[in-house]
C-alpha positions in Angstrom: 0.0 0.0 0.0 1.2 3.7 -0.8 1.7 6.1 2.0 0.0 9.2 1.5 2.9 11.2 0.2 3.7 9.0 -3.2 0.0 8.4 -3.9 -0.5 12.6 -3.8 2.4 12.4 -6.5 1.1 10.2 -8.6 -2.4 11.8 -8.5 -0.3 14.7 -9.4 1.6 13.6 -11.9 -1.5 12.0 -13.8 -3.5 15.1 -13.6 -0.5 17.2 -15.5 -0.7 15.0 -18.0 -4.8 16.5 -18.8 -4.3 19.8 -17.9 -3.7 22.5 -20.7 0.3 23.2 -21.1 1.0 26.9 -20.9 2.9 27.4 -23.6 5.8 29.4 -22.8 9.4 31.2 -24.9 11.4 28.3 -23.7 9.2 25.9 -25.9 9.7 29.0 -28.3 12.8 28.5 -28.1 13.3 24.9 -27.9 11.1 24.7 -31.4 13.4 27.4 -32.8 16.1 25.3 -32.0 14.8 22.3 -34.0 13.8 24.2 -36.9 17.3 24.8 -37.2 18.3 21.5 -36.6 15.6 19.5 -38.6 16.8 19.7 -42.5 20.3 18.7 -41.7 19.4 15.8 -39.2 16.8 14.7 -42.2 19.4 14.9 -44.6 21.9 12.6 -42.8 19.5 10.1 -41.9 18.4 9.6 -45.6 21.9 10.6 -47.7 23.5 8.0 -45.1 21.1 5.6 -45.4 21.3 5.8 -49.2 25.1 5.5 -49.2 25.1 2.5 -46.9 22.6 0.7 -48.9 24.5 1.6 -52.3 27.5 0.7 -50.4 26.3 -2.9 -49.2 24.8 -3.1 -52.7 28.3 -3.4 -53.9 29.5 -5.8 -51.6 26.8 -8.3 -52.3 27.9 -8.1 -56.1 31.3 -9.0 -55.0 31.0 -11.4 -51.9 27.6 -13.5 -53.0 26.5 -14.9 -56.2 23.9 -12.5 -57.0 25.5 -10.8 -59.8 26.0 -13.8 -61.8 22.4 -14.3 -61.1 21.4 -11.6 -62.6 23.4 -12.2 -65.5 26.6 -10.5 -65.4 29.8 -11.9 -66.5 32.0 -10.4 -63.6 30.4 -8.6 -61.0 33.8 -7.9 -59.1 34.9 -4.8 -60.7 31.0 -3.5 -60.9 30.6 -4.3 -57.4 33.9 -2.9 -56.2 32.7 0.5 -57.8 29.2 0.5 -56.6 30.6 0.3 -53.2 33.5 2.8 -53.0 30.7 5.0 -54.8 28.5 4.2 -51.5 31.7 4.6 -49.0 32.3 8.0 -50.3 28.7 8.7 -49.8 28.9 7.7 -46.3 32.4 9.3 -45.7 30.9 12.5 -47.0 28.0 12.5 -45.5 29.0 14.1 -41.9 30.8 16.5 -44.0 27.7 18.1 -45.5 25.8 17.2 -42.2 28.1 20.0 -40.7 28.0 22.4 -43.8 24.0 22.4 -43.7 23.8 22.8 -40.1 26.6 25.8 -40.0 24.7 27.9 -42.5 21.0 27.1 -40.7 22.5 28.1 -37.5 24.1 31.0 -39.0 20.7 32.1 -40.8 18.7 31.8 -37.3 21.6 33.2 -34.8 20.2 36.2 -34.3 16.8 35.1 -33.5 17.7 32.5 -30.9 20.1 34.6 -29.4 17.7 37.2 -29.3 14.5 34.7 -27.6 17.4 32.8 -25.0 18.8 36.8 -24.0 14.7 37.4 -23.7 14.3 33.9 -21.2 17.9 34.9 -19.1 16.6 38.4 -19.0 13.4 37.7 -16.9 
């Protein structure tokens, strides 16, 4: 059984969960903050997914039997190609990651310096 103390937190913590969420400039800020981060996290996720699977494409013409499957004579040198096309994908894909993400932040600076001066001002 709960003392009285934990069951009053719980009750508590149950009825924030229904109760209408001021919305204050921290969450302003906090959804500032992922607009600017958004597009570049997006991008990485689906470049570097493309790249790996490019990348793995190429090793399963060169490790399995698929490409002579498929028909081709010697999938080595095609396979080797596809997947040092995918590895460079991959390799460059923090690269770009950072290059997006530098000019966003640069673009919004001002504004989220201004709304976190606003929030440390109060």
């Amino acid at each position: 059984m709960m003392n009285r103390k934990d069951q009053d937190f719980l009750v508590q913590k149950i009825r924030t969960e229904y109760t209408e969420k001021e919305h204050t400039q921290l969450d302003a800020l906090k959804a500032m903050d992922e607009k600017v981060k958004r597009p570049a996290n997006v991008f990485a996720y689906v470049f570097g997914s493309i790249g790996a699977i490019i990348m793995g494409s190429g090793m399963s013409l060169v490790m399995t039997e698929i490409g002579t499957m498929v028909g081709m004579q010697s999938p080595m040198i095609p396979g080797i190609i596809i997947g040092v096309i995918g590895l460079i994908m991959v390799i460059a894909n923090y690269t770009i990651y950072k290059k997006i993400l530098g000019g966003r932040k640069q673009k919004y600076a001002d504004q989220i310096l201004r709304m976190s001066d606003e929030i440390m001002g109060e």
